[in-house]
C-alpha positions in Angstrom: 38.9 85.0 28.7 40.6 88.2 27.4 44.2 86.2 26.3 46.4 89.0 27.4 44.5 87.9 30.7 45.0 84.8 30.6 48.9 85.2 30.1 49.2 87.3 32.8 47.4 84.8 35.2 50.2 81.9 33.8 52.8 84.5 34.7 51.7 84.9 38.1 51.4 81.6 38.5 54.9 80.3 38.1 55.9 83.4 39.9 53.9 82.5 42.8 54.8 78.9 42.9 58.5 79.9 43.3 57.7 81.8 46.1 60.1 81.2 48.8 57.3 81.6 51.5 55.6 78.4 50.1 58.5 76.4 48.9 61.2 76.9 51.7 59.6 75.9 54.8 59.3 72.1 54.4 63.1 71.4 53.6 64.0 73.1 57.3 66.3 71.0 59.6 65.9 71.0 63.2 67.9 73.2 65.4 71.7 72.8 65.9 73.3 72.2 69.0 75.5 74.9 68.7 74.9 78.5 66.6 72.4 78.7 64.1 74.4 81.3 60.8 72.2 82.4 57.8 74.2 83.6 55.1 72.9 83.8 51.1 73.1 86.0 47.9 70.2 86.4 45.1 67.3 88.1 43.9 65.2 85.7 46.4 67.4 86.0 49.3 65.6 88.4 51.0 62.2 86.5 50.7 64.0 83.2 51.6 65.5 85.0 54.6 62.0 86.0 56.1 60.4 82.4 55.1 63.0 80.9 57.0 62.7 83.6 60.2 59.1 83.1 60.1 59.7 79.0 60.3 62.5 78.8 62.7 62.4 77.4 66.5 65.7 78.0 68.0 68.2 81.3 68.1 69.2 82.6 64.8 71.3 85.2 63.0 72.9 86.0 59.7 73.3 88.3 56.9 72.0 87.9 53.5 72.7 90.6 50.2 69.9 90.9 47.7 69.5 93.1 44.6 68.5 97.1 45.0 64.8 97.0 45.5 64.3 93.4 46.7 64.7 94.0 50.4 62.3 91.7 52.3 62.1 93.1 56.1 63.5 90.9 59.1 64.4 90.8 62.2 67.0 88.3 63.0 68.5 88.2 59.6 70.5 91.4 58.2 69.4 92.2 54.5 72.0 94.2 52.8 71.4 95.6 49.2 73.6 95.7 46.0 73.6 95.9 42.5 73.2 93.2 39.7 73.9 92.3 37.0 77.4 94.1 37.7 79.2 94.0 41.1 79.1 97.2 43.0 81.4 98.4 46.3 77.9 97.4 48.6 78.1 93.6 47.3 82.0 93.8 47.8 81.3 95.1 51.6 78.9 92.7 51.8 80.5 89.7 50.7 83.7 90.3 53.1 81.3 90.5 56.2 79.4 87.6 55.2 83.0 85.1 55.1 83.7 86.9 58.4 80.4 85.7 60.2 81.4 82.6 59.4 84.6 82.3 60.7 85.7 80.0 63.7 82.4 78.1 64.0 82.6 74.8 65.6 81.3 71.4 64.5 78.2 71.9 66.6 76.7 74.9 64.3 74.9 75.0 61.2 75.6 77.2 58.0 72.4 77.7 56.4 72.9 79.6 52.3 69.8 80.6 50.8 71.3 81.1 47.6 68.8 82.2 44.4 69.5 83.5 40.8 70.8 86.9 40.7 73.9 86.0 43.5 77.1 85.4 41.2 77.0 89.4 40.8 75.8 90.4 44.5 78.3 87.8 46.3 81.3 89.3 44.9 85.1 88.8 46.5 87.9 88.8 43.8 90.4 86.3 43.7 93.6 87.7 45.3 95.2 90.3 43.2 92.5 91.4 41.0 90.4 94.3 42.0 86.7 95.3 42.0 86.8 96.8 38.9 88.6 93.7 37.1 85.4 91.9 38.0 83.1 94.5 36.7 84.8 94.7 33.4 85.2 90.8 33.1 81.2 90.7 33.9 79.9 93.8 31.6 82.2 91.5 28.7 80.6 88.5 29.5 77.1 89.7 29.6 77.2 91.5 25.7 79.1 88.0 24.8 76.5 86.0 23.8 78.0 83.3 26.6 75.8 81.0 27.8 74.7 81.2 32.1 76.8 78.5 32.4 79.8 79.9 30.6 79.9 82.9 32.0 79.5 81.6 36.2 82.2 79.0 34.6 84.3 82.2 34.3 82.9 84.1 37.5 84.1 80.9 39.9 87.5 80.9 38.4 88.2 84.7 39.2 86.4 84.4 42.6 87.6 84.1 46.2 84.4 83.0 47.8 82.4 81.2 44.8 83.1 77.5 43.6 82.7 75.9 47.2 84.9 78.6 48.2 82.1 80.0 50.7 81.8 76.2 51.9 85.2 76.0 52.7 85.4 79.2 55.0 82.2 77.7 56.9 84.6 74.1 57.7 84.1 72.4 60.1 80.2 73.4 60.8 77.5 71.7 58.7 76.5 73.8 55.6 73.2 73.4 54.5 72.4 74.8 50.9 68.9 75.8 50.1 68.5 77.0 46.0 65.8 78.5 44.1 67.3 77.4 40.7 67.4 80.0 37.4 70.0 78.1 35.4 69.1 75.9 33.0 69.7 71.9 33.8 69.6 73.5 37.8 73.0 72.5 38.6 73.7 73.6 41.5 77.1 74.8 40.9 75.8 77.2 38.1 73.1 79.1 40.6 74.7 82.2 41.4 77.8 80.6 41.1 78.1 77.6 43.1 79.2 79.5 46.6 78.8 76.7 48.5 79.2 73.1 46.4 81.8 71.7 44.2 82.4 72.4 40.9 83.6 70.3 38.4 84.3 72.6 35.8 88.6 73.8 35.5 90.2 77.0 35.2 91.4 75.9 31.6 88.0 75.7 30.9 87.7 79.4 31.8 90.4 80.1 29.8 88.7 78.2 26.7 85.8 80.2 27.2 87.5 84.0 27.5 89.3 82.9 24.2 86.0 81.6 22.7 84.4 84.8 22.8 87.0 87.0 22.3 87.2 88.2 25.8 89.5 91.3 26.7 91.4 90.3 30.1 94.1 92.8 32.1 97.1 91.0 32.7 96.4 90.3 36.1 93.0 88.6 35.8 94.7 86.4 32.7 97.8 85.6 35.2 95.3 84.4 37.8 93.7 82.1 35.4 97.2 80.4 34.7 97.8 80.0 38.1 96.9 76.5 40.0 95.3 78.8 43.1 92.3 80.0 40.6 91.2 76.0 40.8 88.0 75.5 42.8 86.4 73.1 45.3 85.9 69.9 43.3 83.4 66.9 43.5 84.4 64.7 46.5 86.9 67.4 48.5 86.7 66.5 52.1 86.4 69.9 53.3 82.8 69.7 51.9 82.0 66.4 53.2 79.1 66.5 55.4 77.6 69.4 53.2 74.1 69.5 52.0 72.0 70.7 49.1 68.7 70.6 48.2 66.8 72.6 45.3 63.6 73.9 47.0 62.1 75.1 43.7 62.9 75.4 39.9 61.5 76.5 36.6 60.1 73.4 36.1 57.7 73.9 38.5 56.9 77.3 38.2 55.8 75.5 34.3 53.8 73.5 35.6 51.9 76.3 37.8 51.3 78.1 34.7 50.0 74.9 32.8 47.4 74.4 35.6 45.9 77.6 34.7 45.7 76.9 30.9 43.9 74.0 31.5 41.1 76.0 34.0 41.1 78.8 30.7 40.2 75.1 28.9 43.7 75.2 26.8 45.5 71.9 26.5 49.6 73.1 27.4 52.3 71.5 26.1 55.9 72.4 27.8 58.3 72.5 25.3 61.1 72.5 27.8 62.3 74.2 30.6 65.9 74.8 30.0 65.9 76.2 26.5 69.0 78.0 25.0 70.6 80.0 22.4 70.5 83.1 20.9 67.2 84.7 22.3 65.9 86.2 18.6 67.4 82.3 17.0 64.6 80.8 19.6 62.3 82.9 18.8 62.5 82.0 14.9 62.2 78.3 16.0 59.4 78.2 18.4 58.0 80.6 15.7 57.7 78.0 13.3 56.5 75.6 15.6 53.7 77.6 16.6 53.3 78.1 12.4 52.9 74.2 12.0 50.2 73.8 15.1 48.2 77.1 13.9 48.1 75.9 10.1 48.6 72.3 10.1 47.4 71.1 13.2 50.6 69.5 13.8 52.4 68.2 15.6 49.5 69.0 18.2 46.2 70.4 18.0 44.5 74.3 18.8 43.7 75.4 20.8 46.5 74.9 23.0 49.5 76.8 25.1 53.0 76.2 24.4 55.0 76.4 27.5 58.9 76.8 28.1 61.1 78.3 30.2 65.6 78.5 30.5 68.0 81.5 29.5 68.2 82.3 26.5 71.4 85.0 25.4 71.9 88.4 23.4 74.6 89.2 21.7 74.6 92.9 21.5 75.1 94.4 18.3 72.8 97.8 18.2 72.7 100.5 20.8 69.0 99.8 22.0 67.9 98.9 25.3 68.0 95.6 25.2 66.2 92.5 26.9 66.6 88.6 25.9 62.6 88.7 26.6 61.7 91.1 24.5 64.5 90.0 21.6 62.8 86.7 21.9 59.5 88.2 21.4 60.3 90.6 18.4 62.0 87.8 16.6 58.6 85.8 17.3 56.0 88.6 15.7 58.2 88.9 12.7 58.8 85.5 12.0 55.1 84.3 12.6 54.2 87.3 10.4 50.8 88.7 11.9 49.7 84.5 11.8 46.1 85.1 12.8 45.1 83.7 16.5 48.5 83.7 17.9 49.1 85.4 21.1 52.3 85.2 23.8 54.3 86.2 26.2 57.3 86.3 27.5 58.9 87.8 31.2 61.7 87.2 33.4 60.3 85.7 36.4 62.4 88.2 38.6 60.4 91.1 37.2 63.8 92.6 35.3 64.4 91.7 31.6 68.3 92.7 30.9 69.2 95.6 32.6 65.3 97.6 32.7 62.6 97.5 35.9 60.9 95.5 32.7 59.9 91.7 33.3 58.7 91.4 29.3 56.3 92.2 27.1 53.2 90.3 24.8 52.4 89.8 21.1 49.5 90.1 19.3 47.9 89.3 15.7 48.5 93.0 14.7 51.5 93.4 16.8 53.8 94.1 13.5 50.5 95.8 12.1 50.7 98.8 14.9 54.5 99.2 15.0 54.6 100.2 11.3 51.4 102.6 11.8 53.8 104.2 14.4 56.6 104.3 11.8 58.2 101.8 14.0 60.2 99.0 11.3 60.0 95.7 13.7 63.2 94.3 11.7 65.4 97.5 12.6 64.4 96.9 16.1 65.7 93.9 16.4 69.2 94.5 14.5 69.5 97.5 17.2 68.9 95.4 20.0 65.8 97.4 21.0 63.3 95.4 21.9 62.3 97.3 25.1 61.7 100.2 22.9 59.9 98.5 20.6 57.4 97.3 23.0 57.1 100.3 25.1 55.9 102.5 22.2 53.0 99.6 21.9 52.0 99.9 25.2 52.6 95.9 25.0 55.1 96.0 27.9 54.5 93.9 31.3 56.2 95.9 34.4 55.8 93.7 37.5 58.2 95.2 40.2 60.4 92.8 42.2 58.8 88.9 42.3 61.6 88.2 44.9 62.3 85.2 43.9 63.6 84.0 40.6 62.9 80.3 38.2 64.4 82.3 35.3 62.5 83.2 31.7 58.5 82.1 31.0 57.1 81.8 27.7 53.7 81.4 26.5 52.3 81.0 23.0 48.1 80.8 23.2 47.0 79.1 19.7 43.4 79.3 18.9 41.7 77.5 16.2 
């Protein structure tokens, strides 16, 4: 089988095993006595939304907000549309309707969140005294960082009014019932999209750590807020979430294993590597570059032809001017470092179908993939100091456009290894 082919059908096939419409249905409760509220944020959302209408018995209603261009059609459940990965006025509108629909419910109803990557930027309510535009500049600082997902929604909760259990707390006393498509490394809950709706453990002095660990630029409100005892969120064992319930309904663990399923039909052996790896996307792609050095020449520590399968979040910290994409940095790093090592294909994507900030979900490498940039006059190394892997890969014709997945089990990589 043609291996850019073959990649493809691996991508798919996570993607399609995160699906909402497969995964959600089976971890449904029954009908409430009383009202039945739908309420979520995320790149899935929408999808999760009509998997749930589709499944449901009793009387339901609800609002959800998704990402522009994700919108999934229903009929109960309100889909409302906003921008990621920086908070927008539509997400802020959002956001302040979604804590009203939940206010003065009774014992008797159930919350349910449908909460997927993609949320901590369309759920967005600032912590009182700090505006819209404090958020966005906070977020847009975060994301050229080089902060880990976990740092930066660390941050987010802390400067939040509705994130950190926050959302949970508003819903008291009905039962809240939280339903997550991870994206975050180690899927803990309270890192996926924030943690609206479950404790978080983490402390607003570890926000402050991380603002002064990367240099972080704060207004003076946003770094009064964080000195203040009110920027504390919901944590572990608060009786105002007792009662709540969380289950992860999918993760990029098993999107992995999707994808390894089809290597073995293409008669590869896969090996997953891991599915929450992290760090500095062009430093991963130098390691896993000499990995895939040691199996292609040596043999070791396994043997061609094989797959090499991970997934997680890797970071950027932005440097150049170019268009960016931790994908596509990771992949760039990859072809230079395994230096045109004959037999070595990959790919790598965002399973949401958007690398960084472009409609891009990634790109692939070939043998020659170095070969053809410098026949264009392209330098591969240049690239990558400028950021530019989008760029790069678009002027190959290697890139791989998808258009919204809706859902999200955050980045896929493959590295096929022939003999």
């Amino acid at each position: 089988m043609d291996r850019r082919l073959l990649m493809r059908r691996m991508f798919d096939a996570a993607v399609a095993a995160a699906q909402p419409s497969v995964c959600l249905p089976p971890h449904l409760p029954p009908p409430p006595k009383g009202r039945t509220i739908v309420i979520g944020a995320g790149k899935a959302s929408a999808a999760m939304a009509r998997a749930l209408e589709d499944h449901w018995k009793g009387p339901l209603e609800g609002l959800v907000v998704t990402r522009y261009g994700y919108e999934v059609p229903c009929e109960r459940i309100e889909i409302v549309q906003a921008a990621h990965p920086v908070p927008d006025e539509a997400g802020l509108r959002a956001t302040e309707r979604i804590r009203s629909l939940v206010q003065g419910l009774t014992k008797d109803d159930l919350v349910i969140a449908l909460i997927s990557g993609g949320g901590s930027s369309l759920l967005v309510a600032p912590a009182p005294g700090l505006t819209l535009a404090d958020k966005q500049s906070v977020n847009k600082a975060l994301l050229a960082s080089g902060a880990t997902i976990s740092e930066m929604n660390c941050v987010r909760r802390h400067l939040s009014a509705i994130k950190g259990g926050r959302l949970a707390e508003a819903c008291h006393p009905a039962r809240v019932l939280t339903l997550l498509i991870s994206d975050v490394p180690g899927d803990h809950p309270a890192d996926i999209a924030s943690g609206p709706t479950v404790a978080d453990a983490t402390t607003r002095a570890d926000a402050r750590a991380i603002v002064e660990r990367y240099r972080i630029e704060l207004a003076p409100a946003v770094r009064a807020w964080l000195a203040s005892e009110e920027s504390e969120t919901l944590k572990p064992g608060d009786p105002r979430l007792a009662g709540h319930e969380v289950r992860m309904i999918t993760s990029p663990q098993i999107a992995l294993e999707a994808a390894a399923a089809v290597a073995r039909e293409a008669g590869l052996t896969p090996f997953i590597l891991g599915d929450s790896l992290e760090g500095e996307a062009r430093d991963v792609g130098k390691v896993l570059a000499g990995i895939t050095r040691q199996v292609a020449l040596r043999g070791q520590p396994v043997q061609a032809p094989c797959v090499l399968l991970s997934g997680g979040e890797t970071t950027v910290t932005i440097r150049g001017q170019g268009r960016g994409g931790r994908n596509v940095e990771f992949l760039l790093s990859l072809a230079i470092h395994l230096d045109g090592v004959a037999g070595v294909h990959a790919m790598a994507g965002d399973t949401d179908g958007v690398d960084g900030a472009e409609e891009i979900a990634g790109a692939v490498i070939t043998p020659d993939t170095l070969a053809r940039a410098w026949q264009l006059g392209i330098s591969p190394r240049q690239s990558l100091d400028n950021n530019d892997g989008h760029g790069f890969f678009q002027a190959l014709g290697d890139s791989v456009v998808t258009g919204p997945t809706l859902t999200n089990v955050n980045d896929f990589r493959a590295i096929v290894i022939e003999r």
